[in-house]
C-alpha positions in Angstrom: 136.0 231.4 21.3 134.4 234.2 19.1 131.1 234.2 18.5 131.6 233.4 14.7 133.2 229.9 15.8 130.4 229.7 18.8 127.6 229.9 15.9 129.5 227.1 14.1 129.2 225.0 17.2 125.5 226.0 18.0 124.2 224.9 14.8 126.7 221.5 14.8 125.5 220.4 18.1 122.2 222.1 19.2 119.6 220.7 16.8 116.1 221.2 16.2 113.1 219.6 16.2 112.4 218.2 12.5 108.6 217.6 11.9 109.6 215.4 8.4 111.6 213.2 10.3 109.2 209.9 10.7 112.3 207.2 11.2 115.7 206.7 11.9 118.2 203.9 10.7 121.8 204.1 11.8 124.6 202.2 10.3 127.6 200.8 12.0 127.2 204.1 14.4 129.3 204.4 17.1 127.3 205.9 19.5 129.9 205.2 22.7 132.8 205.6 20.7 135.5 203.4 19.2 138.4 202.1 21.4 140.3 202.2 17.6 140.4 206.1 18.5 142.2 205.9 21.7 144.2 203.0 20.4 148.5 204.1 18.6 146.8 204.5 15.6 144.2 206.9 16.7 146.9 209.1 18.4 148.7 209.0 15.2 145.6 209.9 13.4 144.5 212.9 16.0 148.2 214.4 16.0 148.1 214.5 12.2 145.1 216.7 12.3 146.0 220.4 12.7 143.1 222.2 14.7 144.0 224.7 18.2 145.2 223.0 20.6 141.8 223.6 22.9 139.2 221.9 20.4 139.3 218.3 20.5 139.4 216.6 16.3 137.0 214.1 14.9 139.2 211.2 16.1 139.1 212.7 19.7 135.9 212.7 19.6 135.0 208.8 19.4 137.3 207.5 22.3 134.8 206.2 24.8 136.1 208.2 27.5 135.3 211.9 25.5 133.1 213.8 27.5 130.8 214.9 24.5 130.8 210.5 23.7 129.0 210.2 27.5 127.1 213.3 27.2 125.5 212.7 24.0 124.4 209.1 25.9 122.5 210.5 28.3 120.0 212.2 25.9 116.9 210.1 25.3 115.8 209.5 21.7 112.4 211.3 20.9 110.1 208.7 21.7 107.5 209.3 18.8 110.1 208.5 16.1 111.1 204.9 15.5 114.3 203.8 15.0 116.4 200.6 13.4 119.8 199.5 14.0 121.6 197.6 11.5 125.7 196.5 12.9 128.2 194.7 10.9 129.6 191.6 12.5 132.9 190.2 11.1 132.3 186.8 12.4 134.6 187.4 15.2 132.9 186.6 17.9 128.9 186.5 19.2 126.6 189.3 19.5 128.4 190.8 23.1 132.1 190.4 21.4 131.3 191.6 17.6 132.3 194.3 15.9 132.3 195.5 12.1 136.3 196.2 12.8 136.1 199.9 13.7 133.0 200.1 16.0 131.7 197.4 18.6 128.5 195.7 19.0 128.5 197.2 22.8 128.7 200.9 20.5 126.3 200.4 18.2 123.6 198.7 19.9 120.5 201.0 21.3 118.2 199.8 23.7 114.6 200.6 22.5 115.5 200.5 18.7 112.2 199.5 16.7 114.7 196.6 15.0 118.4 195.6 15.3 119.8 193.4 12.4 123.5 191.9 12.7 124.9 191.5 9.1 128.3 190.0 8.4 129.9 192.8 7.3 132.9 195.0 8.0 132.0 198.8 8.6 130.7 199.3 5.5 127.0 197.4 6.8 125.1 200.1 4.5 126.6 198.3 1.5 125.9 194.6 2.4 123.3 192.6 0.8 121.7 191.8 3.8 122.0 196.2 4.8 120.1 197.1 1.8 117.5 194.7 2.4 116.9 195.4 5.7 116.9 199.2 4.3 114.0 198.1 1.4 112.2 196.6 4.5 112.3 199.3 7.0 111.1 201.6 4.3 108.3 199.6 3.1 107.3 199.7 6.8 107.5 203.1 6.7 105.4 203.4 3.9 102.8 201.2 5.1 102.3 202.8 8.4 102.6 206.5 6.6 99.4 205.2 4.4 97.3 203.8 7.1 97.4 200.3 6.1 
């Protein structure tokens, strides 16, 4: 690489610590990757993307088995920031088997999340009633605690 595309990955991937940052919520986030991406269609998908031939695409990079999918997993979550979890569930199955159709339960679920809320909802979880609720009530938490009260 030169260094002009190795300063595109450094600020992608290397992040800094944000002071305003007070909470997290993720949405249907597939934080161990999507079995979808390795699947015919995900192929199709990643050999319709024209990149060189040594950088893996965005589809490559949510199979399971992608070495950035395990390496981001092994990096704790800062502990002095909260966060929620909020996974759609499209009634297929209990909480082990769900999935929101694109990204699993197993994928979305974090261990040590301040809250994790199952809505029945495909991927789009961010834009179910029960998502935007749980959105209002995560930020009035945050509100409250901000304020002292």
């Amino acid at each position: 690489m030169d260094a002009n595309e190795k300063e595109i990955f450094k600020r992608a991937l290397i992040f800094k610590h944000q002071a305003n940052i007070s909470r997290v919520i993720l949405f249907s986030a597939p934080l161990r990757g999507s079995y979808l991406a390795s699947d015919q269609l995900g192929q199709l998908g990643s050999s319709l993307i024209e990149l060189r031939a040594d950088l893996p695409n965005s589809i490559d990079t949510l199979k399971p088995e992608n070495r950035f999918v395990r390496a981001i997993n092994t990096l704790k979550v800062a502990p002095r920031i909260p966060y929620h979890v909020i996974i759609g569930d499209r009634g297929l199955g209990d909480r082990e088997k769900s999935s929101d159709g694109i990204v699993a339960y197993w994928s979305s679920h974090l261990d040590g999340a301040a809250s994790e809320l199952i809505v029945p909802s495909g991927h789009a979880s961010h834009a179910s009633r029960q998502g935007i609720a749980e959105v209002i009530r995560i930020l009035h938490l945050n509100l409250i605690q901000k304020s002292g009260g």
